[in-house]
GUVOVEX-430124 format. One record per residue (C-alpha): residue number from 1; residue in three letters; x, z, y. Coordinates in steps of 0.25 Angstrom, whole numbers, plus 5000, padded with zeros to 4 digits. Example, Ala and Ser with C-alpha at 12.3 -4.5 7.8 and 13.67 -1.06 7.14 Angstrom:
<sites>
pos_code_xx_zz_yy
1_Ala_5049_5031_4982
2_Ser_5055_5029_4996
</sites>
This chain:
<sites>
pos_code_xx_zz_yy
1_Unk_5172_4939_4961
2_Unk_5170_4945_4973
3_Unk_5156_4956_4974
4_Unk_5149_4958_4986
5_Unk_5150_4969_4993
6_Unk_5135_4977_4987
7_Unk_5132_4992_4985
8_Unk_5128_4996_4972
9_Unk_5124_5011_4969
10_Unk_5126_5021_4959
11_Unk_5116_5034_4956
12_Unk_5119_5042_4943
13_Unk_5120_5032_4930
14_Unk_5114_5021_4940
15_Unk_5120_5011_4947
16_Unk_5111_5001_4957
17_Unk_5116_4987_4960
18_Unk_5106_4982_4972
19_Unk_5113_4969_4972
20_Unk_5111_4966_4956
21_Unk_5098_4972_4956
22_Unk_5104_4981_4945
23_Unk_5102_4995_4941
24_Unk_5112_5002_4930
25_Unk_5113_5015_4924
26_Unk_5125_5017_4915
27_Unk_5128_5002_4918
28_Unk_5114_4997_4910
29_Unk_5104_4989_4919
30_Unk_5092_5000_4922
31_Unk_5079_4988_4923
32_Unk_5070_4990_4938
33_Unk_5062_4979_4943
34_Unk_5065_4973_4954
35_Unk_5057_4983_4964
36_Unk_5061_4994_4958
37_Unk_5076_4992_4960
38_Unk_5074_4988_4974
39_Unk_5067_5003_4976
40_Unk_5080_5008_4970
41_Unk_5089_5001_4976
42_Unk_5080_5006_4990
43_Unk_5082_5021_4985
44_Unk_5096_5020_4982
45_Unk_5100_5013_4993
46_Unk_5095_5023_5002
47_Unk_5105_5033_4995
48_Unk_5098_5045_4996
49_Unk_5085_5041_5008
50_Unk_5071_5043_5008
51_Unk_5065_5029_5007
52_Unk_5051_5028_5010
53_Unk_5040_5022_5000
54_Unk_5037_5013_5013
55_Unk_5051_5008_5013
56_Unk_5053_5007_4997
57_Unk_5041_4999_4997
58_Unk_5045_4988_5009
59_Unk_5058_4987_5003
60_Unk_5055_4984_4989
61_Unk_5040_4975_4991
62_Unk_5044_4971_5004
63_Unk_5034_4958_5004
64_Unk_5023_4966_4997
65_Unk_5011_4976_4999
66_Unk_5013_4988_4990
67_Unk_5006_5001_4988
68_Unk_5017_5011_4986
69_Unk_5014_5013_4969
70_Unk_5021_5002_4969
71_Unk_5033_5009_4974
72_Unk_5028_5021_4965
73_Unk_5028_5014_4953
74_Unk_5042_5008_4956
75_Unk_5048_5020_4960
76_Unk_5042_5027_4945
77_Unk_5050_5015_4940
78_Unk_5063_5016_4946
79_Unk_5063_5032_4942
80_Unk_5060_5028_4927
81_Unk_5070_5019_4926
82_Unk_5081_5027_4933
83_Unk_5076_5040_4924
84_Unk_5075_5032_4911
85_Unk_5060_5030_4910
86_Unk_5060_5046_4915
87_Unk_5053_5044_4931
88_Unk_5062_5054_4936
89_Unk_5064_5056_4950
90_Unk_5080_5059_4950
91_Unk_5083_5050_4957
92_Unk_5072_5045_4966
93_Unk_5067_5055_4974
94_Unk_5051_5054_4977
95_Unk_5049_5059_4993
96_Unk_5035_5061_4995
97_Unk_5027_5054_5005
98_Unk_5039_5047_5008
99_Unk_5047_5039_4998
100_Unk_5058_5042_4988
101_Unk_5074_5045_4989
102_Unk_5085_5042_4979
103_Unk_5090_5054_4977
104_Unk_5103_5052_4968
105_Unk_5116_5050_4973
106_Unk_5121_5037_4975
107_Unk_5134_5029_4977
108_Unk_5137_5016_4981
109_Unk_5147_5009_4970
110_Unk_5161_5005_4976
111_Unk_5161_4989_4971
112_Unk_5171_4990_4959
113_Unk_5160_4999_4956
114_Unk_5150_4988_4958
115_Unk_5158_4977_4950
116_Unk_5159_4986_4938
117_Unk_5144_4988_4937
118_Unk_5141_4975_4941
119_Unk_5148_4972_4931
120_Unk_5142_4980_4919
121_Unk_5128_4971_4921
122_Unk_5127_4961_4912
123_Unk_5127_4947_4917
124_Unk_5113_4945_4910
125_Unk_5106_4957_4915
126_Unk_5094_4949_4922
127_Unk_5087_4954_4933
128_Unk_5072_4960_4935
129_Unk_5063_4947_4932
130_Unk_5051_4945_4942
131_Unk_5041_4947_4930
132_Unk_5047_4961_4929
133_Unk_5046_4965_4946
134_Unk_5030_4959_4945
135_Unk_5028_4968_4931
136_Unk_5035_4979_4939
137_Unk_5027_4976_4951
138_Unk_5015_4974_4944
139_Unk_5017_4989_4936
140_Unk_5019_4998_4950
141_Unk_5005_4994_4954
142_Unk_4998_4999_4942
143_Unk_4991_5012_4943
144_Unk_4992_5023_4935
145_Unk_4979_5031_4933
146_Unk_4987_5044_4935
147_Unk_4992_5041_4949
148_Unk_4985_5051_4959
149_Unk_4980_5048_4972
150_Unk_4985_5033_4971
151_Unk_4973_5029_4980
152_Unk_4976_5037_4990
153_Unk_4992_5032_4992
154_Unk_4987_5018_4996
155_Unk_4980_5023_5007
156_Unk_4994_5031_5012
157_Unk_5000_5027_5021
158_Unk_5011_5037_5018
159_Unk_5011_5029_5005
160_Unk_5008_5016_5011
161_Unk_5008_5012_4999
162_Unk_5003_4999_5005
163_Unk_5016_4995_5012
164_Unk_5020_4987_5012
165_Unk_5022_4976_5011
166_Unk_5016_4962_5013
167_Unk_5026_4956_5021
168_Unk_5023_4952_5036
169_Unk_5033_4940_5032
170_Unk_5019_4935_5024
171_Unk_5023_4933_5011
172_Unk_5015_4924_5002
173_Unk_5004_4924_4993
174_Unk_5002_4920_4977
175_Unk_4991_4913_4975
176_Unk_4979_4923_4970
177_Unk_4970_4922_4960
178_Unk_4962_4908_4961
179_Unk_4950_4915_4963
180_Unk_4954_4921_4976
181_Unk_4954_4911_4990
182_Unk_4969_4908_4994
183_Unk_4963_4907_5009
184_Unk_4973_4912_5018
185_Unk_4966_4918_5031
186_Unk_4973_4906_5042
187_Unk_4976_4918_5053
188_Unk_4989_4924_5054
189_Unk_4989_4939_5055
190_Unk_4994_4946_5066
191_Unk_5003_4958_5065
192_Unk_4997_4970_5073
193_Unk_5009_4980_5071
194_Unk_5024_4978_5070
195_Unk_5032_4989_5067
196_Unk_5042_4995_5057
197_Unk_5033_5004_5052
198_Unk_5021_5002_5042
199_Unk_5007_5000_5046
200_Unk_4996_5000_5038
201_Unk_4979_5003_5037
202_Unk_4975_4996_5049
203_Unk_4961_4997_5053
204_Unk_4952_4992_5063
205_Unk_4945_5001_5073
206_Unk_4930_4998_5074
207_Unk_4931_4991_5087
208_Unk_4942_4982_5084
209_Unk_4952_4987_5092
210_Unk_4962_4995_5086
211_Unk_4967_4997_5073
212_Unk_4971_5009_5067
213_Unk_4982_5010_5056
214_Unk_4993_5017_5048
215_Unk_5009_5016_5050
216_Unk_5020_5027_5048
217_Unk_5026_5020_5061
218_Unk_5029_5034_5066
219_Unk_5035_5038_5053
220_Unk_5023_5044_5046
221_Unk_5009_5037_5042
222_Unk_4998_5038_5055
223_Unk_4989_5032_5060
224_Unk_4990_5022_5073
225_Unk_4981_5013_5079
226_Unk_4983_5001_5086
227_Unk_4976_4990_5094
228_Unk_4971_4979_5088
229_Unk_4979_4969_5093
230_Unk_4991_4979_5088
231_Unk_4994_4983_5100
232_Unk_4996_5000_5105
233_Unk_4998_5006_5091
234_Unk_4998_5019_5094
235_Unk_4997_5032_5084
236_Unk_4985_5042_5080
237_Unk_4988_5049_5069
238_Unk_4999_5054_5059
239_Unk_5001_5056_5044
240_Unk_4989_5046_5038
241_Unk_4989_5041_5025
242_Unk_4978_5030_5024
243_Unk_4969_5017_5031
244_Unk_4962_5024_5044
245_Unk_4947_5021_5046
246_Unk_4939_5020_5060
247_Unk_4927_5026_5060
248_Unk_4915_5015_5066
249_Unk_4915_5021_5081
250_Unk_4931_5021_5081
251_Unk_4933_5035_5085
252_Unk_4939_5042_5073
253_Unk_4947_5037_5063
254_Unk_4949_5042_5047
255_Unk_4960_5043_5038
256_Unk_4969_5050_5028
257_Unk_4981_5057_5030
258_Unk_4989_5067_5021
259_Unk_4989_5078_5026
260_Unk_4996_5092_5018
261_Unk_4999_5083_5007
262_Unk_4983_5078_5007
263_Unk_4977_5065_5010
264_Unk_4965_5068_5017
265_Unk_4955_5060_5027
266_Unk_4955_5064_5040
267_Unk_4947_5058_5052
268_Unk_4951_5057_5067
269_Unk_4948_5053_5082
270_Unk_4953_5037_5085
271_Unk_4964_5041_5093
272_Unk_4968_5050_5082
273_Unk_4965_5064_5087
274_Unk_4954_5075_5079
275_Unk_4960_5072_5066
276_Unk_4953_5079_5057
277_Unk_4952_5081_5041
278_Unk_4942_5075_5033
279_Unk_4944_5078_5017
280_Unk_4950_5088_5012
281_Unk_4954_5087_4997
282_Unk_4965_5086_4987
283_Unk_4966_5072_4984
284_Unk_4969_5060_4994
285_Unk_4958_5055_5003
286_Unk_4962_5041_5009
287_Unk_4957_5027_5015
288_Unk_4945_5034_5023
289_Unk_4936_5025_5028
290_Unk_4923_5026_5039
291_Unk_4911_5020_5034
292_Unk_4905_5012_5045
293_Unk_4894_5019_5048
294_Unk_4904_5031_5050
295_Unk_4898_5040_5042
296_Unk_4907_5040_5030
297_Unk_4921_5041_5026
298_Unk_4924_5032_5014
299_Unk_4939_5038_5006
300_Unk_4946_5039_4994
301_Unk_4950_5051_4988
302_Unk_4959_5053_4978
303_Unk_4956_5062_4964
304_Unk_4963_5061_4950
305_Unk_4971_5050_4954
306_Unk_4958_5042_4958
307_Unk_4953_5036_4972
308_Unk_4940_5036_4974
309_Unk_4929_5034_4987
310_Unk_4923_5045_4994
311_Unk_4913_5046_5007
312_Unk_4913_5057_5016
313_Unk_4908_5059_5032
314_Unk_4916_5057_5042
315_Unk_4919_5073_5044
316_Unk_4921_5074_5029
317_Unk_4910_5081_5022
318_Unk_4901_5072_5012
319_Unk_4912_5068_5004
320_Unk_4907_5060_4991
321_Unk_4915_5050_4983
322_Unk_4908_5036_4979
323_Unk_4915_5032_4970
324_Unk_4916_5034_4955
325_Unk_4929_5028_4949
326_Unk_4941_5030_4938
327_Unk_4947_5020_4948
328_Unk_4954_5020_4961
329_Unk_4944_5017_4972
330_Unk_4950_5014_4987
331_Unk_4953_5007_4999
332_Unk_4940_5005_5003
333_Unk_4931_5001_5014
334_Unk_4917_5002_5017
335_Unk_4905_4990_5020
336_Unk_4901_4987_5036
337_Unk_4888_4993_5031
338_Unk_4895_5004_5023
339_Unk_4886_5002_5012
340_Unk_4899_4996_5005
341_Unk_4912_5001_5001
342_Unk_4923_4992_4996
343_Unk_4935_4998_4987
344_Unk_4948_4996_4978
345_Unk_4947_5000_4966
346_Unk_4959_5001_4956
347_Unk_4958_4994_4942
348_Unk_4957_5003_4928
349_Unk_4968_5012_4938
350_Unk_4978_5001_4939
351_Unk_4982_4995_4951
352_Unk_4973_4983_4951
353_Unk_4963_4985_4962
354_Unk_4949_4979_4965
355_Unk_4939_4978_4976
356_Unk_4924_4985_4975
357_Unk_4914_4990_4982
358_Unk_4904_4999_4981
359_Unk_4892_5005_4989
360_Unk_4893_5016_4999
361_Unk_4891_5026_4990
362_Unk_4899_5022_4978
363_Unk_4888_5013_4971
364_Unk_4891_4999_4965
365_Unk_4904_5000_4965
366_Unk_4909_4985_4959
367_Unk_4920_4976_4961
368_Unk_4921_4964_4970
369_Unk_4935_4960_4968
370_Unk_4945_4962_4956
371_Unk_4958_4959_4959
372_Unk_4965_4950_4949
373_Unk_4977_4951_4942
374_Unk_4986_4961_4946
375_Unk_4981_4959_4960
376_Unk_4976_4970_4969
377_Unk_4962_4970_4981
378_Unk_4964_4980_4990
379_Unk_4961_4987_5004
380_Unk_4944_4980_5005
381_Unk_4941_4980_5018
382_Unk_4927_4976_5020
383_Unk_4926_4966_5034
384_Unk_4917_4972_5045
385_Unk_4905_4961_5042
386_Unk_4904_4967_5029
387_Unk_4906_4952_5023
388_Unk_4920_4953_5016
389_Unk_4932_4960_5011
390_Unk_4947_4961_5017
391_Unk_4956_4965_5004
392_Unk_4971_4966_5001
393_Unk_4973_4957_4988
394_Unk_4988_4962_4981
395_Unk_4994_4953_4973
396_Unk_5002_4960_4962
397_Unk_5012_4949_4959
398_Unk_5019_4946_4969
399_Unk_5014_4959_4976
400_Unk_5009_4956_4988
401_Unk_4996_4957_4997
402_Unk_4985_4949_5006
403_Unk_4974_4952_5013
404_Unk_4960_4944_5007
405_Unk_4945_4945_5009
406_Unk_4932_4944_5000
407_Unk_4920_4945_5002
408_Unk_4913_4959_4999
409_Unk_4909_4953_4984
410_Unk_4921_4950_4981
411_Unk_4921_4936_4983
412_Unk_4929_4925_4994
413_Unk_4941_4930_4992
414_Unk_4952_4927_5003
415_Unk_4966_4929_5008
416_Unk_4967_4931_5021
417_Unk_4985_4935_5022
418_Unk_4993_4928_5013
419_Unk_5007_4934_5018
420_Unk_5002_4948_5015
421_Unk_4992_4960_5020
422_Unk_4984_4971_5015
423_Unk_4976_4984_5021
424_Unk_4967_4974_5027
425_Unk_4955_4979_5038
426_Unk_4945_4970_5047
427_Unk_4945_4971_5061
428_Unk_4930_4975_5065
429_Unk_4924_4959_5069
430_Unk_4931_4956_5054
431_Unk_4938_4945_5060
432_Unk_4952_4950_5057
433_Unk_4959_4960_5045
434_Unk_4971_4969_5048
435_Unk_4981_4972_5037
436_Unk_4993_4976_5034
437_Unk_5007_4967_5030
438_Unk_5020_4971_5030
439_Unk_5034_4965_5033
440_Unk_5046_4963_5025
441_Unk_5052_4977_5030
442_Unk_5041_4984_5024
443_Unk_5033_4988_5038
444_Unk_5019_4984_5037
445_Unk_5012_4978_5050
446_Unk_4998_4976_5053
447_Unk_4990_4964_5055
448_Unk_4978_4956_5057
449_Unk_4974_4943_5055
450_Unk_4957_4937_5057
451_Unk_4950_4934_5046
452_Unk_4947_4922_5039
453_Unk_4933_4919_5041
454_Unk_4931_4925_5053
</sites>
């Protein structure tokens, strides 16, 4: 019977059918889950390119927001199972800050070459069951208490670890827990930035009338700013690694950036001139935030593996953490009144991440909503009146992301998005949330949609 025309390719002992979904060495089936054969098959069909985690990660959860351990942990995979169980780095080739390189020769099979591999597979080999990609999905989120600074690389946007990938084509929802509303806010967001590149962190100015954010649409991670309306984007400043913060008057503006190597906070003017440095330590400092009194800067730095909250004035002396925990703490925010800060905070070190909050200076810290199941709360943005809670809610199986509200105890519990978002902030009158969502080609856009309520 005839074959179609297909390229199958061969590295070492290895030989990769894309078609079949079949990986051999020495003519025996090498096992991958579906996810990590497609980044494989990515590296080995760019025969020798650089692909960038940003690319690996649209191309293989293309309807799905991920942070990039989930490409981390996949990648740790593949190198087990190409090295047997060794995580060698022969053949796939870490480039930092980038993404990784296949870095063996490779050569495309002639197709009697084909046909006499094809077939060496037995007819009853069966393929990777869906049980098997949700296990595997479900293991490259969990965290291991010996990964450093992970806290720090879901601010990054040189990791954007949170692309990307809820899809602007709206994908649907499973049905959450019944204790959650299934309400569906009734307006359609509107995109506010269409480009190939990949936006993210957008945040309101205190008057309502522009909004600043991150995108590597110059081939690099700055910082742009926009009209509200998304109109005259135009860009600030280069190389920043994290969500910008507005101070209350709207004349400066603070962020992190990795500068020598170091994630440091930095604060500049709102048309991004004066840039200057505000920490000045070993370990990553990310997410700064103004309080909105202006006279604090909220942040998370980064020791022993551990994120965890720290204060300091805005020229950077009076630095003193406030909080006191074995777990991850981040992504937070403060209170209108700043007597408030709301937080995530990681699970007995895994990747199962809850809500809290906790007074200004670290007191009663407690929880106000534990994420169920395998499910994940994220990102709490506290609205402008005080009175509520915006949050991305991830569900772990299928992967994928909306943006929801509460109110601050906890309770009330909405959706709002039900084709995807996540990184949501209020506009200033709290009548509308900005957030991020991505389409199918893996470049994430801005949106904003009013609020359900208002």
């Amino acid at each position: 019977m005839a074959m179609e025309l297909q390229s199958v390719y061969q590295f070492d002992s290895f030989q990769l059918d894309p078609a079949q979904k079949i990986l051999q060495r020495d003519g025996q089936r090498v096992p991958l889950d579906p996810k990590t054969f497609l980044i494989l098959q990515a590296l080995v069909e760019a025969e020798g390119r650089v692909i960038s985690k940003n690319e690996l990660m649209a191309r293989v959860w293309p309807d799905t927001f991920v942070e990039e351990n989930n490409l981390t942990k996949n990648i740790s995979r593949l190198r087990k199972s190409l090295g047997n169980g060794d995580e060698s780095s022969e053949y796939i080739e870490t480039i930092p800050k980038v993404g990784y390189r296949f870095c063996a020769e490779i050569r495309r099979l002639e197709q009697a070459e084909i046909s006499s591999a094809n077939g060496a597979i037995a007819a009853g080999d069966r393929e990777i069951s869906e049980a098997e990609e949700t296990k595997a999905m479900d293991d490259s989120q969990r965290r291991p208490a010996s990964q450093p600074a992970r806290s720090w690389k879901l601010w990054s946007g040189l990791a954007v670890a949170l692309v990307i990938g809820i899809t602007a084509a709206w994908f649907g929802w499973r049905r959450p827990h019944q204790a959650f509303s299934s309400v569906v806010n009734e307006f359609e967001p509107v995109r506010l930035t269409n480009h190939i590149a990949i936006d993210l962190y957008p945040a309101y100015s205190p008057d309502g009338k522009k909004i600043a954010f991150i995108s590597n649409r110059d081939g690099k991670d700055s910082l742009f700013v926009m009209d509200a309306d998304g109109a005259n984007p135009r860009k600030l400043i280069s190389n920043l690694s994290s969500r910008v913060s507005w101070s209350p008057d709207g004349r400066r503006i603070v962020f992190a950036a990795a500068r020598d190597k170091i994630v440091d906070v930095y604060v500049a003017n709102a048309d991004g001139s004066g840039v200057v440095q505000l920490t000045h330590t070993t370990g990553p400092e990310n997410g700064p935030v103004w309080s909105p009194d202006g006279t604090k800067i909220l942040f998370c730095y980064t020791t022993d593996g551990t994120g965890q909250l720290y204060v300091m004035n805005p020229d950077g002396s009076g630095v003193a953490r406030i909080s006191n925990s074995t777990e991850n703490e981040w992504q937070h925010d403060w209170s209108l009144d700043g007597k408030q800060i709301v937080f995530t905070r990681s699970r007995d070190r895994d990747a199962q991440r809850d809500i809290w909050m906790m007074n200004a200076d670290g007191a009663n810290a407690h929880l106000i909503a534990a994420s169920p199941d395998d499910d994940e709360f994220l990102f709490p943005r506290f609205s402008p009146d005080g009175q509520r809670i915006a949050f991305q809610r991830r569900v772990a199986s299928p992967l994928q992301a909306d943006i929801w509200v509460m109110n601050t105890d906890g309770s009330g519990q909405m959706r709002l998005t039900h084709r995807g978002g996540g990184l949501p902030t209020w506009s200033p009158d709290g009548k509308k949330i900005a957030f991020v969502a991505s389409k199918r080609d893996g470049n994430s856009e801005i949106y904003v949609m009013d609020v359900a309520g208002q």
